[in-house]
N, C-alpha and C positions, 0 to 999 in steps of 0.2 A: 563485563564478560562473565559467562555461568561459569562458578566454581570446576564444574566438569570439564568445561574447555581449559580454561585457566593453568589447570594442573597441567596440563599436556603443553604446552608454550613453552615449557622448561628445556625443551628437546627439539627448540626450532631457535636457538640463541645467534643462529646467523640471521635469523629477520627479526626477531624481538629480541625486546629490551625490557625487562622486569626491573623495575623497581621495588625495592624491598623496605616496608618501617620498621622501626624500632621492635616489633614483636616477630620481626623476622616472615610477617606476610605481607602478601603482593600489594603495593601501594598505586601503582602506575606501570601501565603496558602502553610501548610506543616501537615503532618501528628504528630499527637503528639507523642511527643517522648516518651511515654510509649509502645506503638506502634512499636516492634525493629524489629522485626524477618520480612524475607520475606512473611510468612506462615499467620501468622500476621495481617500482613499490607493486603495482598490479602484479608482474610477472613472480618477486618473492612470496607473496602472499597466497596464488593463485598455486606456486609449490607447494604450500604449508600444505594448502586444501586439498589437493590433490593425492600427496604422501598420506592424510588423515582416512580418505575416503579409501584410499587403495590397502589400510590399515584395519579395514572395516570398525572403527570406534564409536563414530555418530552415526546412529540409522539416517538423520536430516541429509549425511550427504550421497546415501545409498541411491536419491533419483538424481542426482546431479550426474547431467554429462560433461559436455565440456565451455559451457558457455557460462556467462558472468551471471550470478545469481543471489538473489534475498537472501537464500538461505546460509550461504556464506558471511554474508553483512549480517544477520541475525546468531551467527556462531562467535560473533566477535560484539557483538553491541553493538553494531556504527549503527547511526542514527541515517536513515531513511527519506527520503525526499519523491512526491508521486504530485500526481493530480488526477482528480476525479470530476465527473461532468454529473449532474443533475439534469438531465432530459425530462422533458416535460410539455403537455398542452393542455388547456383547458376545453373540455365539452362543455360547448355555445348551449347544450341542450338545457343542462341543471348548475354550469359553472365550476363544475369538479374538477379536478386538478387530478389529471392521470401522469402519472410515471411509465417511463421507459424503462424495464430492467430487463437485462441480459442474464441468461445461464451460461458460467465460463461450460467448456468443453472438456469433458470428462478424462480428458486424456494431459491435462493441464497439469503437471508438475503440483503444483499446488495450489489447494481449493478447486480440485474438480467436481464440476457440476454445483458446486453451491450460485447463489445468485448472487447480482452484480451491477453496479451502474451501469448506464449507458456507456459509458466510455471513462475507464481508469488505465492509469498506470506509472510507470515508475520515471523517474528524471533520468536519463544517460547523460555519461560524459559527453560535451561537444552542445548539447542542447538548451536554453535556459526554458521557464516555466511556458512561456505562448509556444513557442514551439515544440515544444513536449506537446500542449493541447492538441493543437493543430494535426501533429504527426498522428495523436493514437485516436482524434477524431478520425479521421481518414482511413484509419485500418481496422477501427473494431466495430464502426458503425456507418461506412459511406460518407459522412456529413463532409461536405466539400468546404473547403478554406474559405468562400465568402460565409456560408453560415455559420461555420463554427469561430470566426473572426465575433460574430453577434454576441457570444456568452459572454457572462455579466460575471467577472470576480469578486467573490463577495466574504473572501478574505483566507485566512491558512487555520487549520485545526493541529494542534501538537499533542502525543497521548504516545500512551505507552503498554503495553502487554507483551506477556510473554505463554509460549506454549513448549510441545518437544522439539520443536527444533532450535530452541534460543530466546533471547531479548529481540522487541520489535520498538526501540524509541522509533516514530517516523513523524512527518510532517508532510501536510498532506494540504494543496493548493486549493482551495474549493472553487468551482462554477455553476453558475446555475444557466442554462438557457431553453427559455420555451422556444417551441419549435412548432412548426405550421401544422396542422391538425391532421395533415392529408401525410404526412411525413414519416414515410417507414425503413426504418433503419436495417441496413446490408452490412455484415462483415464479411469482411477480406482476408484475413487473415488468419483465421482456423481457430480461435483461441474463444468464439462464441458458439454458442451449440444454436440457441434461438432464443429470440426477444418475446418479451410478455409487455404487452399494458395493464397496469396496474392503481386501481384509486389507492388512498394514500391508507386506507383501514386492512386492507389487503397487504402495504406494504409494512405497516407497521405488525401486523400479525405472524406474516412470514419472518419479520426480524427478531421476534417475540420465541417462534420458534427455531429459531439459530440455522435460518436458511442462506443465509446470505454470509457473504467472504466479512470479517471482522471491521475492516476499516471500510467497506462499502456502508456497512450498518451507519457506522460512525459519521462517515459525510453526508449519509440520507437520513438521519438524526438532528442533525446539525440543519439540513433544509425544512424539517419539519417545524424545528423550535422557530426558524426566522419566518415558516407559513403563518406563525400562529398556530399550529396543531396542537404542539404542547405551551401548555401556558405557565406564569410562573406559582399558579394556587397548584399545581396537578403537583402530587406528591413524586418528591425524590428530583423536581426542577432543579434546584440550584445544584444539589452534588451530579446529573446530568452533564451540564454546562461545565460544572468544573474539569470533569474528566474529559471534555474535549478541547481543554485549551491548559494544560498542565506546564510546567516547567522542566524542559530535557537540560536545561545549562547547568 
């Protein structure tokens, strides 16, 4: 949890629980254990949030309306669960390997207008990983459940950063799936502004210049190293690879 937050928990003692060491600082922050149920836990915590932001203290919770949000999970440290899709087809012409990338919508809470997988996003309660895919295929990019049923899981990336609004531990599902050449991707749901194709010199330029949402970088990072793009001689390979598969335990 940031120090910043940290201190302010002191004054929320009917949902936290401060543990304290030997030098009289905070050892362990847990929810009191009267606190049992999921329903719960959401509702005290989603108080805490609320009194914080209505206190005006963190500018993170100044775009927050009233709906369940990262930035919350990020003011606390929880660790993070999403998935991301790798869109892709290859031009028959020369054999290049084009990417699908979205511009989120500028009106996006956070990261507007930077760029962005074909299809990412977060785990909700109720949902496990395939259906998470399935869902935010279908709403950010048209891709109907038989084709998006096709992506190839090709494993989970764990990493860590932090900015002004908090710690970001998350983990993050990876998919890759090529898709029919003729195939162009519709959003439904407001949260794309418009899709680009992209070769992969292009995409790694724009990520070069810090065009893209952070963990999109990360999982089209991660498809580039398993294209073969980055090899293990190209300088800065291994510390690369280390930072996409770190240790949150």
């Amino acid at each position: 949890i940031p120090p910043n937050v940290l201190q302010h928990l002191h004054h929320y003692q009917h949902t936290f629980l401060l543990e304290m060491d030997d030098t009289g600082c905070v050892a362990k922050v847990s929810l009191c254990e009267k606190i049992k149920s999921f329903e719960d836990r959401t509702k005290a915590v989603d108080a805490v949030m609320r009194d914080l932001r209505d206190k005006n203290i963190f500018s993170a919770l100044q775009g927050w309306r009233d709906e369940a949000s990262d930035i919350n999970l990020a003011l606390l440290g929880i660790r993070q669960y999403g998935i991301h899709l790798n869109g892709f087809y290859i031009d028959n012409t020369n054999n290049d390997v084009i990417m699908w990338i979205g511009r989120r919508s500028r009106t996006k809470a956070t990261f507007p207008g930077k760029l962005d997988n074909i299809v990412a996003g977060g785990i909700s309660v109720g949902y496990n990983v395939s259906e998470t895919l399935i869902k935010e295929c279908a709403e950010e990019a048209s891709l109907l459940e038989e084709l998006a049923k096709k992506a190839i899981s090709t494993g989970a990336l764990t990493y860590y950063y932090e900015d002004e609004r908090g710690y970001f531990p998350e983990t993050q599902f990876v998919y890759d799936l090529e898709l029919p050449a003729d195939f162009i991707p519709i959003n439904s749901d407001g949260e794309v502004e418009t899709f680009y194709r992209m070769k992969l010199d292009e995409v790694v330029q724009r990520i070069a210049n810090d065009e893209f949402k952070p963990n999109s970088a990360i999982s089209i990072i991660d498809f580039l190293i398993r294209r073969g793009y980055f090899k293990p001689d190209d300088e800065n390979y291994m510390h690369i690879v280390s930072v996409l598969h770190r240790d949150l335990d």
